[in-house]
Backbone as CSV, one residue per row, in Angstrom:
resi,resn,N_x,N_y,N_z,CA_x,CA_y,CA_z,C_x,C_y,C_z
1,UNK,29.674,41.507,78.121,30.538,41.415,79.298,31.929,41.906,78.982
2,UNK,32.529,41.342,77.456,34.128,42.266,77.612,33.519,43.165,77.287
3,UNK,32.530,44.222,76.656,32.965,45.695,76.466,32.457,46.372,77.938
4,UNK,31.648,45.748,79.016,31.472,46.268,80.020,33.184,46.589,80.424
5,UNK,34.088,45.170,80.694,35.192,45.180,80.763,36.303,46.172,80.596
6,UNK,36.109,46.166,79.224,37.144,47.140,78.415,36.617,48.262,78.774
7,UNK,35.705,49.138,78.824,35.379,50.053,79.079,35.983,50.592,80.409
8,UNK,35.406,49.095,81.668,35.971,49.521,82.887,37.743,49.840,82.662
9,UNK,38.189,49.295,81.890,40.059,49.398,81.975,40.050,50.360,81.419
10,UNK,39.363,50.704,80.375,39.788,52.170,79.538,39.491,53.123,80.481
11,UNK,38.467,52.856,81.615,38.277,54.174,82.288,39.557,54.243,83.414
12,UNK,39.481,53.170,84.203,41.250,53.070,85.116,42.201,53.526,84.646
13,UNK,42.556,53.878,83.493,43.774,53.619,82.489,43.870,55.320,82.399
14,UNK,42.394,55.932,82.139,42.702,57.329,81.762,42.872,57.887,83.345
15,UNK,41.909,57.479,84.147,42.311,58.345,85.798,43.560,58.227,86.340
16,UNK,44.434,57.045,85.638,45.712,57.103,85.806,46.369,58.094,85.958
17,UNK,46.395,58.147,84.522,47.079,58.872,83.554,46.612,60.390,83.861
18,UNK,45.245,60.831,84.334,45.064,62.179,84.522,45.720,62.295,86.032
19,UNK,45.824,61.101,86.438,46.392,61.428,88.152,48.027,61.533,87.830
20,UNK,48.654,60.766,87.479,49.788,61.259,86.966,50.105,62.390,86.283
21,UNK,49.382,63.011,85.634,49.706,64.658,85.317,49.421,65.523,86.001
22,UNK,48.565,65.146,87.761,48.253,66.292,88.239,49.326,66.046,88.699
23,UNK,49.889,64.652,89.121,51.375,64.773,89.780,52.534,65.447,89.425
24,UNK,52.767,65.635,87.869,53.848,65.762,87.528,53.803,67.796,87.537
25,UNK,52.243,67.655,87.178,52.304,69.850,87.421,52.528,69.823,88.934
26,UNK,51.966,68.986,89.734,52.674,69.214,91.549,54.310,69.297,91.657
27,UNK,54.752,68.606,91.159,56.055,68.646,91.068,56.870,69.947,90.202
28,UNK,56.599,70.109,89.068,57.027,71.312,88.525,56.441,72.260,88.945
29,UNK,55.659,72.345,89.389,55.051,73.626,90.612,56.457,74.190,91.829
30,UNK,56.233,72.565,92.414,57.510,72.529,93.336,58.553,72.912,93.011
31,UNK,59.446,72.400,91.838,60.409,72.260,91.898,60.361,74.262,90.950
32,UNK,59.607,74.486,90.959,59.832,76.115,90.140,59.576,77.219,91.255
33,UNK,58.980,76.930,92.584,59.080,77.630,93.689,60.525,77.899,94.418
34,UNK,60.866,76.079,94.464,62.181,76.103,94.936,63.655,76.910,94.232
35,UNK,63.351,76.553,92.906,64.750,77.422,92.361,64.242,79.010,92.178
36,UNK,62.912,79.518,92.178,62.778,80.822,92.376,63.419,81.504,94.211
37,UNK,63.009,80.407,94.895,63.506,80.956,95.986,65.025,81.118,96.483
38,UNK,65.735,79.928,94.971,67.777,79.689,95.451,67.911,81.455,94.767
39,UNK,67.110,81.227,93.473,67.605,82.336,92.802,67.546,84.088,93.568
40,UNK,65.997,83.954,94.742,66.169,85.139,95.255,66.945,85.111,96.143
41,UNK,67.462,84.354,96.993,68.871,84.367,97.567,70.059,84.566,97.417
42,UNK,70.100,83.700,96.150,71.269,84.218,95.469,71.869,85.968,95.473
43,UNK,70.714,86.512,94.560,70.279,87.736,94.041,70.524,88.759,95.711
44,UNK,69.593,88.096,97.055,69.677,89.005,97.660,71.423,88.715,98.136
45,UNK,71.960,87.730,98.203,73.359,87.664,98.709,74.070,88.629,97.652
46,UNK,74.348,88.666,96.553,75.196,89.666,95.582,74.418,90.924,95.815
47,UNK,73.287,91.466,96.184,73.142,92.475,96.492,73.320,93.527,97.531
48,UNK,73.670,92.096,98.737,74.610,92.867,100.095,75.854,92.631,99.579
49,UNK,76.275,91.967,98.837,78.240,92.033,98.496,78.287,93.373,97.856
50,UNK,77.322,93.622,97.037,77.898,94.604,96.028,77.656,95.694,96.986
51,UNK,76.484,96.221,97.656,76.718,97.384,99.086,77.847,97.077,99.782
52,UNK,78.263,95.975,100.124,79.602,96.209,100.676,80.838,96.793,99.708
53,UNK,80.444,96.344,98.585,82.470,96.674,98.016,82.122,97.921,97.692
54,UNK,80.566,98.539,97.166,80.553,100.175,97.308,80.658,100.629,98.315
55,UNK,80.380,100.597,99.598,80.639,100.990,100.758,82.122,101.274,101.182
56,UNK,82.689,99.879,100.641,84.503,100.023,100.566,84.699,101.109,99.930
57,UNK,84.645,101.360,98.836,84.889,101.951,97.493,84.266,103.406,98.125
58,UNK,83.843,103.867,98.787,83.287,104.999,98.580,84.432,105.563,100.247
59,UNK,84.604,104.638,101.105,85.172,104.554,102.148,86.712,105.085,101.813
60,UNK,87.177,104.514,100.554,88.549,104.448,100.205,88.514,105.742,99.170
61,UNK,87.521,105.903,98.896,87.898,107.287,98.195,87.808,108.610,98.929
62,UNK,87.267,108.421,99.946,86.796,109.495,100.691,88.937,109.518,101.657
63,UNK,88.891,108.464,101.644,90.521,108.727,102.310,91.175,109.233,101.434
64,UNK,90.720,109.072,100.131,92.415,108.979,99.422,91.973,111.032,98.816
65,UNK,90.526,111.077,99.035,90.326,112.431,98.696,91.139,113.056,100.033
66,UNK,91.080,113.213,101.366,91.238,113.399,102.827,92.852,113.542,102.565
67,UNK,93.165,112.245,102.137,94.937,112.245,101.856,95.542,113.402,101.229
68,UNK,94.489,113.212,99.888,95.120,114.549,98.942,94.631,116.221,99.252
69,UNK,93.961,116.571,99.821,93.822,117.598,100.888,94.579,117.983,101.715
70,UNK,95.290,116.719,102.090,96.384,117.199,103.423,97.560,117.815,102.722
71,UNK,98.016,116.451,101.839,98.769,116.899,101.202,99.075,118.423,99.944
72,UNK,97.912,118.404,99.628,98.023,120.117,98.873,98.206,121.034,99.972
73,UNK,97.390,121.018,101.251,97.591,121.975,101.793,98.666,122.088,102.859
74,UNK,99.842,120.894,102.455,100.762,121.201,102.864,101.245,120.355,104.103
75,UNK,100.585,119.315,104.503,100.496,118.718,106.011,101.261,117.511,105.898
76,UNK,102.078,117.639,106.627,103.485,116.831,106.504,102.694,115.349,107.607
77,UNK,102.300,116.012,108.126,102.477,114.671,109.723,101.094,115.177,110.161
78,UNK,100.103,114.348,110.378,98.755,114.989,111.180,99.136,115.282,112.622
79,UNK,100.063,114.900,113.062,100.434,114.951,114.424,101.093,116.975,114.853
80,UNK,101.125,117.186,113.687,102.235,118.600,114.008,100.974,119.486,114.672
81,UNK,101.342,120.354,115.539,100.452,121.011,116.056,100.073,122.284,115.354
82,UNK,98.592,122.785,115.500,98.556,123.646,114.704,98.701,124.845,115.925
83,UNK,99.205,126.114,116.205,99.174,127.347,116.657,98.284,128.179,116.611
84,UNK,97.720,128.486,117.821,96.707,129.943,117.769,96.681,130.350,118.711
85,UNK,96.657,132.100,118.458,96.460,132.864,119.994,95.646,134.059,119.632
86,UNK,95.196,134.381,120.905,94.580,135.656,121.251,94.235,135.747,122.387
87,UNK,92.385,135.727,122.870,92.617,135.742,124.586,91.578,135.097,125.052
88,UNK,91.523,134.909,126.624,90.911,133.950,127.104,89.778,134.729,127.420
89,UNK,88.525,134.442,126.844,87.387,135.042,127.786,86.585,134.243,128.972
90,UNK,86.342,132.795,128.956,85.873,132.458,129.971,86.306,131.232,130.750
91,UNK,86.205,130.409,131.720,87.110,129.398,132.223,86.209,128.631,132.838
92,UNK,85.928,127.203,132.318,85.012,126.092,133.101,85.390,125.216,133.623
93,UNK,85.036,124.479,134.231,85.655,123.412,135.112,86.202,122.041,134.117
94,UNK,85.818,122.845,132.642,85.760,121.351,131.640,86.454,122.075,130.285
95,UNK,87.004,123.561,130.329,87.147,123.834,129.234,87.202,125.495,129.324
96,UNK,88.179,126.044,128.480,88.886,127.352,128.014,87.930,128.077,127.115
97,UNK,87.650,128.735,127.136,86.903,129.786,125.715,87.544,130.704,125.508
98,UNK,88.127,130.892,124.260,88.728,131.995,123.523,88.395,132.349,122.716
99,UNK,89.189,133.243,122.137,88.666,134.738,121.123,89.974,134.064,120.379
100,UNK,90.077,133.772,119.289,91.239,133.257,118.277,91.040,134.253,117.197
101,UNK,92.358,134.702,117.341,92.786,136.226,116.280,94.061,135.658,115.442
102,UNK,94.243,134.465,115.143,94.879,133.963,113.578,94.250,133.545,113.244
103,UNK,95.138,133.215,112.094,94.780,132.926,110.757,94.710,131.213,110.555
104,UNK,95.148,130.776,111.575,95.450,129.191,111.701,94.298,128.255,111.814
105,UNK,93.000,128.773,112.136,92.314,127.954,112.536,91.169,128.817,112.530
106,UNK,89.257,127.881,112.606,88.686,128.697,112.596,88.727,130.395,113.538
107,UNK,88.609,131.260,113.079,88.915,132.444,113.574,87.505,132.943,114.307
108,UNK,87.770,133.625,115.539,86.541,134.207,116.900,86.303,132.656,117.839
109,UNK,85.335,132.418,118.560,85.086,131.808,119.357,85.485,130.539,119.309
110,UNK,86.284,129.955,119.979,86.962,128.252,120.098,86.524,127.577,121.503
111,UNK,85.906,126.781,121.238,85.882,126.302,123.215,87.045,124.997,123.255
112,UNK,88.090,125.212,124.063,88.986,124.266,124.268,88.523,123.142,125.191
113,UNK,88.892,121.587,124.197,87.778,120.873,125.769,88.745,120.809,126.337
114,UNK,89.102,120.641,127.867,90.607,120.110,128.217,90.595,118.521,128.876
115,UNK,91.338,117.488,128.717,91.402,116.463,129.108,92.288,116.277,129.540
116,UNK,92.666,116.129,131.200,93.633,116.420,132.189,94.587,115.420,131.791
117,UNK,94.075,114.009,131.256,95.469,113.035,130.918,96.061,113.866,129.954
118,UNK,95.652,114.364,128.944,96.677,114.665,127.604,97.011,116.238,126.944
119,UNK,96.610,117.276,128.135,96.380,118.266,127.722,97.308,118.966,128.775
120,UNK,97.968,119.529,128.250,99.258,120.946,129.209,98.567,122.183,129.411
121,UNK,98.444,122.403,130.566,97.852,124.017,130.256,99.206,124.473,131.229
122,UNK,100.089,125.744,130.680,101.012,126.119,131.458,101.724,127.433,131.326
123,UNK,102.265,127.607,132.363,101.982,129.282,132.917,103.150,129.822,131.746
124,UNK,103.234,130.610,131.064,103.735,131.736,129.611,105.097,132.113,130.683
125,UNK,104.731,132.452,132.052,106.620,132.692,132.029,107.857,131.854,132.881
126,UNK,106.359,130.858,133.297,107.640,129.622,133.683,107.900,128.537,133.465
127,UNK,106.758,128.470,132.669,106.631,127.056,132.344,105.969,125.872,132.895
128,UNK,105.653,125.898,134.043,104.920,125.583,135.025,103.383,125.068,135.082
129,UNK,102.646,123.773,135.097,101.681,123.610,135.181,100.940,124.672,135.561
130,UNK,99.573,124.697,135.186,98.550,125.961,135.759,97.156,124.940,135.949
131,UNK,96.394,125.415,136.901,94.986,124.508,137.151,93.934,125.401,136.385
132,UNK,93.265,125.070,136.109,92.017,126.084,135.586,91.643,126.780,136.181
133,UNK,91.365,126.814,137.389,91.088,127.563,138.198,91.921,129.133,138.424
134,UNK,92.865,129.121,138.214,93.850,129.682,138.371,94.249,130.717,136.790
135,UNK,93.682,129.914,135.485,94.073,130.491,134.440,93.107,132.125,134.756
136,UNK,94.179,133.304,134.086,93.532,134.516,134.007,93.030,134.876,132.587
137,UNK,91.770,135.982,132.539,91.326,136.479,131.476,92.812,136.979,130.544
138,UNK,93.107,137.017,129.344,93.862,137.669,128.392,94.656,137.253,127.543
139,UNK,95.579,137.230,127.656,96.359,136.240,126.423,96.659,134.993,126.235
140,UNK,96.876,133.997,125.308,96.875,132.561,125.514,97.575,132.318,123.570
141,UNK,97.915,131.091,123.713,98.506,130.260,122.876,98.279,128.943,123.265
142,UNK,97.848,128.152,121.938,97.465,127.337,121.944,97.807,126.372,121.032
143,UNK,98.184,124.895,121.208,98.625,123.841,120.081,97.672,122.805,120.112
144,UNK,96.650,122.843,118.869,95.758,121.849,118.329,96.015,120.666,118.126
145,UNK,95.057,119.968,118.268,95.401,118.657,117.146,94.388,118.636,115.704
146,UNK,94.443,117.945,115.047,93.747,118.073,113.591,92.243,117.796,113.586
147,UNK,92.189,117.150,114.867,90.300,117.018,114.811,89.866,118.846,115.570
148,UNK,88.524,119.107,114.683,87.677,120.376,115.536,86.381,119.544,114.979
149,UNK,85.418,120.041,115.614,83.713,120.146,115.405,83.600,121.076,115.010
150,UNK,82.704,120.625,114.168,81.250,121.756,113.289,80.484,122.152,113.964
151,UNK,80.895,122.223,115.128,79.589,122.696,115.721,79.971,124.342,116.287
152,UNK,78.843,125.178,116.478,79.220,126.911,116.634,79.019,127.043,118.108
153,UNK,79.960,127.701,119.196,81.348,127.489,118.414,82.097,126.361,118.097
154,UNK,82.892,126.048,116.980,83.153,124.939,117.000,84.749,124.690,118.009
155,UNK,84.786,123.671,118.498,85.153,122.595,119.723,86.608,121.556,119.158
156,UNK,88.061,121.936,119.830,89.167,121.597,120.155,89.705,120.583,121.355
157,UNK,90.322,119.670,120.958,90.798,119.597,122.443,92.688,119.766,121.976
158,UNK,93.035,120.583,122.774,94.534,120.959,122.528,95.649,119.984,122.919
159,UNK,96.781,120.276,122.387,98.015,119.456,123.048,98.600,120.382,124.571
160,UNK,98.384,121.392,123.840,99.147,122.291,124.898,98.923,123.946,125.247
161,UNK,98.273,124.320,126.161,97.410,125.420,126.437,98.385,126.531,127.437
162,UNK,98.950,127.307,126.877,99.840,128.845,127.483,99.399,129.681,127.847
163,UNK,98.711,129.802,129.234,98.022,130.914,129.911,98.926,131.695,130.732
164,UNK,98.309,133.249,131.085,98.721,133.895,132.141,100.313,134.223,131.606
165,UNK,100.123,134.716,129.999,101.350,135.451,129.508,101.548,136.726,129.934
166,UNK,102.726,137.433,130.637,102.887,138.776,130.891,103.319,139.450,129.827
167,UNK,102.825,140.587,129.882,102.531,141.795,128.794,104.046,141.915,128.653
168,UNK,105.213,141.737,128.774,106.683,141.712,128.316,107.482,140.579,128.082
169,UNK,106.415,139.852,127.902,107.853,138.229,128.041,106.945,137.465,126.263
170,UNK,107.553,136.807,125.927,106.564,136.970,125.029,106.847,134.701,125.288
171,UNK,105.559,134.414,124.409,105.779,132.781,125.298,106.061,131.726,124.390
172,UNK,106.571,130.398,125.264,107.345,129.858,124.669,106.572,129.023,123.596
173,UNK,107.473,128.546,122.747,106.825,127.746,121.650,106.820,126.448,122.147
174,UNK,105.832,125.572,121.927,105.366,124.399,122.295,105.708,123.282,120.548
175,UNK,107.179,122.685,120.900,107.615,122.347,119.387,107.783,120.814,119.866
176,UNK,107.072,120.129,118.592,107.499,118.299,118.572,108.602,117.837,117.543
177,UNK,110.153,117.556,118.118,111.260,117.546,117.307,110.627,116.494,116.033
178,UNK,111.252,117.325,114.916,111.221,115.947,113.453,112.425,115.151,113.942
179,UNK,113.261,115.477,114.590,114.328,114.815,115.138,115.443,115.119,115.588
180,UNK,116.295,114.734,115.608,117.618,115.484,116.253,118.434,117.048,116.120
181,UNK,118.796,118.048,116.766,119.272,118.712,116.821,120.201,118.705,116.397
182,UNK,120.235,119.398,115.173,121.436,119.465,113.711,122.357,120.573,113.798
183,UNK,123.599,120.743,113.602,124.323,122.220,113.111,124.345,122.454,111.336
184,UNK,123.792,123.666,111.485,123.413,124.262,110.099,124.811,125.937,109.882
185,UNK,125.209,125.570,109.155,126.136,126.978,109.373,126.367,127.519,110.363
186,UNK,127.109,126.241,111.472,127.883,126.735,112.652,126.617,127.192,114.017
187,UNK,125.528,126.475,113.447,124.546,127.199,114.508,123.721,125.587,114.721
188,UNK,123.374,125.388,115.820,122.940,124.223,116.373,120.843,124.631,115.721
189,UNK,120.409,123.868,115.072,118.831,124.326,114.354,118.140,122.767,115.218
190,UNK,116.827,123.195,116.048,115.732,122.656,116.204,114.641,122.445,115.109
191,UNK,114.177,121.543,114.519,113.479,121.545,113.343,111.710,120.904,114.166
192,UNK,111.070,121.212,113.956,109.711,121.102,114.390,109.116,120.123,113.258
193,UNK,108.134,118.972,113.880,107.815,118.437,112.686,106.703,119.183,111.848
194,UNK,106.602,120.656,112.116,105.636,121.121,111.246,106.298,122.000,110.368
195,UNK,107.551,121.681,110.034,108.093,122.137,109.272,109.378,123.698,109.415
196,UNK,108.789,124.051,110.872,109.531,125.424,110.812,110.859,124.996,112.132
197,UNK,112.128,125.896,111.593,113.205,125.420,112.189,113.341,127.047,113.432
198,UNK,113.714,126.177,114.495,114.929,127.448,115.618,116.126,126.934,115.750
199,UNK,116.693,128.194,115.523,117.776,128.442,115.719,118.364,128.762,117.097
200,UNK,119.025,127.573,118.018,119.499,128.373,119.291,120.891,128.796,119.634
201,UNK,120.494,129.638,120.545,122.029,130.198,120.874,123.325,129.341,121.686
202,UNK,124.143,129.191,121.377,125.582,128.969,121.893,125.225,128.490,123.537
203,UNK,124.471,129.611,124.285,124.176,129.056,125.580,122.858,129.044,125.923
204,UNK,122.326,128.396,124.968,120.819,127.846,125.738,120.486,126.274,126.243
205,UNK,119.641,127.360,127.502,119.438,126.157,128.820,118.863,124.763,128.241
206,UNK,119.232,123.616,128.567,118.168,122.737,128.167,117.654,122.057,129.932
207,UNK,116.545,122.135,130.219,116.034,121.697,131.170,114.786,121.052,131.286
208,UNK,114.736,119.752,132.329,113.631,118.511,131.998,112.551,119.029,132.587
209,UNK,111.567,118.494,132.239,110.139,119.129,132.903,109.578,118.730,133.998
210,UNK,109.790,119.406,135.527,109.422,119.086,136.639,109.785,117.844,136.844
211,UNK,111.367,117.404,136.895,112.218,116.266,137.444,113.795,117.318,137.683
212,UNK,114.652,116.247,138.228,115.304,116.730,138.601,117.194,116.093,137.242
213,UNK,116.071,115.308,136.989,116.822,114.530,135.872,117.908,115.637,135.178
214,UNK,119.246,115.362,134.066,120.097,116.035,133.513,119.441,115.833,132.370
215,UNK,119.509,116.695,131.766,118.920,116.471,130.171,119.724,117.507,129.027
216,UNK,120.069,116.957,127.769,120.912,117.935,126.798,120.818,117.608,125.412
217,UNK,120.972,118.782,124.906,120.037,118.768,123.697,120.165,117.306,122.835
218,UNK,121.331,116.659,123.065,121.912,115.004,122.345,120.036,114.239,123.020
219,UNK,119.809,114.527,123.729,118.510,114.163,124.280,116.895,114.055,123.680
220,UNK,117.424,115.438,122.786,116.378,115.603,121.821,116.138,114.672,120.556
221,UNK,115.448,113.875,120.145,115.281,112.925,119.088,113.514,113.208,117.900
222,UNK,113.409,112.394,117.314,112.032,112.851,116.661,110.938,112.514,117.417
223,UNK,109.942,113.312,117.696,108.729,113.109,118.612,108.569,113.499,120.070
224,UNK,110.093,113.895,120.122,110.500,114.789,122.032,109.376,115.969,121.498
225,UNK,109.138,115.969,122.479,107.956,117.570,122.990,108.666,118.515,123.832
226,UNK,108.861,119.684,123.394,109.531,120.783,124.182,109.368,122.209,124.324
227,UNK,109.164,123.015,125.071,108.980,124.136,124.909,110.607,124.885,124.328
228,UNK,109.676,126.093,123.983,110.940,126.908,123.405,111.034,127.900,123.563
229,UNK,111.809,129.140,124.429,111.744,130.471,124.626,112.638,131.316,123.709
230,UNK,112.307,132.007,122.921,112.748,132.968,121.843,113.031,134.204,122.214
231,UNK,114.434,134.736,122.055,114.878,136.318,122.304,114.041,137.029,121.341
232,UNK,114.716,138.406,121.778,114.314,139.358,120.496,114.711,139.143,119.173
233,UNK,115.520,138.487,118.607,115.833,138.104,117.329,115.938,136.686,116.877
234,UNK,114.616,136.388,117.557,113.871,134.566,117.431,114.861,133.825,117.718
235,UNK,115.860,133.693,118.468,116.623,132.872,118.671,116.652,131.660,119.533
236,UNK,116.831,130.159,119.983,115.804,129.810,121.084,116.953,129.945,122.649
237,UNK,116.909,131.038,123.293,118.061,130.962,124.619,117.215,129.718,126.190
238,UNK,115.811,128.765,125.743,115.505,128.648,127.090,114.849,127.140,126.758
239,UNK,114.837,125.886,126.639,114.582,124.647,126.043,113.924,124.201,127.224
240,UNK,112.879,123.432,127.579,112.216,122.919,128.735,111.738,121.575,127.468
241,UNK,112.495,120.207,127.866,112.089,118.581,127.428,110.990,117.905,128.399
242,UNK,110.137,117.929,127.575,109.068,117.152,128.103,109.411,115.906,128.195
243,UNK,109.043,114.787,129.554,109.554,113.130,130.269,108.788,112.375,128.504
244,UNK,109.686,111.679,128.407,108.876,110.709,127.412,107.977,109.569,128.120
């Protein structure tokens, strides 16, 4: 009767004990799923940080390459307008197509988009708004801004568009003051923020643009927009101030 006994306890004693070790591999089972799964979280969280700070990093170099481009090639202010002329071949209800014969910009076919809030298109000998409708086939001048498309032809939208120049007048310059109107050796100098200066004469007009307002050159400051009419010996005799 005790070894029936003992036997029965020795057998309770081991199913214990084997039930307690299936418990304890249930548990380290568990508990090795769970920190595999902190750890792939972890892992995937530092692996979107680190795409982000390369993303930064590739973001910030691409400017500071963009920066140093401008700067070698000379670009004071992205705002200065760039210049181009030659002639108008076709006229849409949305946009200019020209034939561009400088050196300023891609050269042959340009389609100008025009956007009636921010874009001047105006007549070469008076100065005078012009409608599209109205612009003629032939000569033109034109002031960019720094964005074009890649695309053929590639695509402008201008600051300021000079149509319907007559074959003797030659047209005015479309200049954004670096700032005030200086005397340089007895001669009053317009300085453009793209770097190039006029020189005007003793009696040139300064007049506001389609107002009736008084305006004089003390008027002119950095960022005034103005046309500029040049004699035969580049001088500026004819100033038209664009309303701020």
């Amino acid at each position: 009767m005790r070894k029936t006994f003992a036997a029965l306890t020795a057998g309770v004693v081991g199913a214990m004990m084997i039930m307690s070790g299936c418990s304890g591999q249930k548990a380290d089972t568990t508990t090795t799923a769970a920190e595999s799964q902190v750890t792939t979280e972890a892992k995937s969280e530092e692996s979107t940080e680190n795409k982000e700070e390369t993303s930064k990093t590739q973001e910030s170099e691409s400017e500071s390459v963009a920066e140093t481009a401008q700067e070698e090639a000379g670009i004071a202010d992205m705002k200065a307008p760039v210049r181009i002329w030659g002639d108008v071949t076709e006229v849409t209800d949305r946009a200019i197509y020209v034939d561009n014969q400088s050196e300023n910009s891609s050269s042959g076919e340009i389609i100008l988009t025009i956007d009636p809030e921010t874009t001047r298109i105006l007549d070469g000998a008076t100065g005078f708004p012009v409608d599209l409708e109205d612009i003629e086939k032939g000569p033109f001048e034109a002031y960019l801004g720094p964005a074009m498309t890649m695309s053929l032809p590639p695509q402008s939208m201008p600051y300021v568009v000079i149509v319907n120049i007559p074959e003797d007048v030659k047209a005015p310059r479309y200049v954004v003051a670096a700032g005030s109107v200086e005397e340089k050796e007895g001669k009053k100098v317009l300085e453009g923020n793209d770097g190039t200066e006029y020189t005007l004469t003793e009696d040139v007009t300064v007049e506001p643009y389609l107002t009736k307002q008084i305006v004089r050159l003390e008027d002119i400051k950095e960022g005034s927009e103005c046309l500029v009419w040049l004699d035969e010996e580049d001088m500026g005799i004819r100033l038209v101030l664009f309303n701020e």
